[in-house]
N, C-alpha and C positions, 0 to 999 in steps of 0.2 A: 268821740263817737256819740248819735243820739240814742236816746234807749230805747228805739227800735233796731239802730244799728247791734248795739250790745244783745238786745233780744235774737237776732240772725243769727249774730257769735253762736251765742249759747245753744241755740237748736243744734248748731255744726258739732260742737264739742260735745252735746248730749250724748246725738248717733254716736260718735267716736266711743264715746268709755265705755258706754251699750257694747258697741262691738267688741272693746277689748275683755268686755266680761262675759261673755257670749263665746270667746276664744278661750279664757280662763277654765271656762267648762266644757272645753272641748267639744263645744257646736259649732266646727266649722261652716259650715254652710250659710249656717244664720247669722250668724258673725260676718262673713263674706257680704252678705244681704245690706246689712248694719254699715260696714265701712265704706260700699258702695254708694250709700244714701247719705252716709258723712260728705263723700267724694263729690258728688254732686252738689251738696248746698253747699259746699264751699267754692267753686267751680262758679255757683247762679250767683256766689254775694260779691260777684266780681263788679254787679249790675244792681243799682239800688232806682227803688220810686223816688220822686222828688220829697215824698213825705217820708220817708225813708233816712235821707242822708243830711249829715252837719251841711251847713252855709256854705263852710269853704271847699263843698265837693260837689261834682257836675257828673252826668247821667255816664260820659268816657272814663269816669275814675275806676280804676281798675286797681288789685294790690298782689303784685306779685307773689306775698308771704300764703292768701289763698288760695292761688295755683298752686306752691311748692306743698300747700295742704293737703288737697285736691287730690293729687299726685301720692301725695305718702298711703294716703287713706284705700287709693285704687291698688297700692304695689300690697298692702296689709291685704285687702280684699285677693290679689290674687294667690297669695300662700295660701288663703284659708281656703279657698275654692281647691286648688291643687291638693291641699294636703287632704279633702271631702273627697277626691276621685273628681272633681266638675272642670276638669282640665279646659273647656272648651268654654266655659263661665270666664273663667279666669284668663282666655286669649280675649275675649270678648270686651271684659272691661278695661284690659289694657288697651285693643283699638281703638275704642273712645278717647282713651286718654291720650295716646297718640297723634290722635285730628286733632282736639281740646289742645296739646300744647304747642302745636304745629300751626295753629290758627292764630293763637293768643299770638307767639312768635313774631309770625309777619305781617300781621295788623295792629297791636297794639301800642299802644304813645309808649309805655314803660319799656316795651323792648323792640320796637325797632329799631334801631342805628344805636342799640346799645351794647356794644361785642359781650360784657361779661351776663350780660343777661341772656342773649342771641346762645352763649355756649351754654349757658343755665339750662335753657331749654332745652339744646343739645342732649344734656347732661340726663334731664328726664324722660326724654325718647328713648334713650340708652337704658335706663331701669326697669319702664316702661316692657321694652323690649325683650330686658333679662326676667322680670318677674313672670312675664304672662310666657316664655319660651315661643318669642314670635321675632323671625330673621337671626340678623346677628349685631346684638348689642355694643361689641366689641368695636365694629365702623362706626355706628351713631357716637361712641366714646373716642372715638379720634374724630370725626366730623366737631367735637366741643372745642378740643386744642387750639385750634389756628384762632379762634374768637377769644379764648381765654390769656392766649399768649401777645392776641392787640391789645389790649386792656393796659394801658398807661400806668395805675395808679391802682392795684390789686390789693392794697388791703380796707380801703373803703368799701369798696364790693364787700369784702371777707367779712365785714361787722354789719353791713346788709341781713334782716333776718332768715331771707328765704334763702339764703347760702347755706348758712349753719342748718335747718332745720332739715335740708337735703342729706345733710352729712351724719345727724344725729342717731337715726332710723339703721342706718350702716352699721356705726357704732354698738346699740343697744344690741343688733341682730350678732354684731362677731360676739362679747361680750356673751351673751345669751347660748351660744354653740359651745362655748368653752376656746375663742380662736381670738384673742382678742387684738384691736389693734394697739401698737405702742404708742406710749404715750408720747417719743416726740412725733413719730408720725401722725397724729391726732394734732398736735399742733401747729405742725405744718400744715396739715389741710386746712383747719381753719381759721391759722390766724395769718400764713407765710405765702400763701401760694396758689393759684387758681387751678393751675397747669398739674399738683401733685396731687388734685382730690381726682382728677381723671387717671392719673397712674395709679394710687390705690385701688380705684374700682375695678380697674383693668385686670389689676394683680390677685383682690382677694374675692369680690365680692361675687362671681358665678361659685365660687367655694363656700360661701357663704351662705348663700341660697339653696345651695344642695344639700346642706349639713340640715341647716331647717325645716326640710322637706324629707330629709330624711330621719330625723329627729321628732316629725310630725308635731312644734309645739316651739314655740317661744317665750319669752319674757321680755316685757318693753314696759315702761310707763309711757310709750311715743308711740310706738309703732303697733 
């Protein structure tokens, strides 16, 4: 990376810890504010100036691991909106994020004609869907299967970082409720299997979501 790229990073990760300490004292709101604005410049560092990026990268370079960032930073903003009463904040930046991975999806070099990225995406409509309480995330989470189950050669994908870092936020959130997942099922998902981290979500994680919401309060170093 050049150390303007490195410079981008760090703004991203700034807003992040901001907001997770802003959530530590129980200012949802502002905190929501905070990981909103993570959300977004991670989303914009998909897209560098020319004076911006190393040699070996072009204006199309795009990193999947920033979307699945993107993504985590918007589902942390919509608990904290929820858990402030701003229900309608919290549908709001999930539909963002919604177009945002719906777009990425079927226009970009990294995941077009690429089924375990194509169900990837899947996979965050689905979260997307469950954090902000908008349709039924449950269809978006089988709409991921059929693309996770073409996937020839699944645990390349699985050591892919923006796999893991989808799954991690889950994790911390059961763990954090007192509901935690087991440890081989934890490694099944992310070392065995494309197809078991959509049956886990299916299983635990509107459970999951509720316990925190009605807990009003988490613990993550991620999320």
């Amino acid at each position: 990376m050049s150390n303007k790229e490195i410079s981008a990073v760090s703004r991203c990760k700034k807003l992040e810890e901001y907001a997770r300490q802003l959530r530590s004292q129980e200012q949802f709101q502002l905190a929501a504010e905070f990981y909103t604005a993570s959300a977004h410049a991670y989303f914009s560092f998909r897209r560098r100036l020319q004076e911006e990026r190393s040699e070996d990268r072009d204006a199309a370079t795009n990193s999947p691991l920033s979307v699945a960032s993107g993504v985590r930073n918007l589902l942390a903003a919509a608990l904290c909106y929820r858990i402030a009463g701003a229900d309608d904040r919290a549908r709001t930046g999930c539909e963002i994020g919604i177009q945002t991975v719906t777009d990425v999806a079927a226009n970009e070099s990294r995941f077009v004609d690429r089924p375990a990225r194509r169900g990837l995406a899947q996979e965050w409509v689905g979260d997307l869907r469950l954090f902000g309480d908008i349709g039924d995330p449950d269809a978006e989470y089988r709409r991921a299967t059929p693309h996770y189950e073409a996937v020839e050669s699944p645990n390349g994908w699985l050591a892919e970082p923006e796999f893991e870092n989808t799954l991690l936020g889950l994790f911390d959130l059961a763990d954090s409720v007192g509901d935690p997942v087991p440890a081989d099922r934890r490694d099944a998902t992310l070392r065995k299997s494309l197809v078991d981290r959509i049956e886990l979500k299916r299983d635990q994680y509107s459970d999951i979501v509720s316990d925190v919401l009605e807990q009003a309060s988490w613990q993550s170093s991620l999320f």
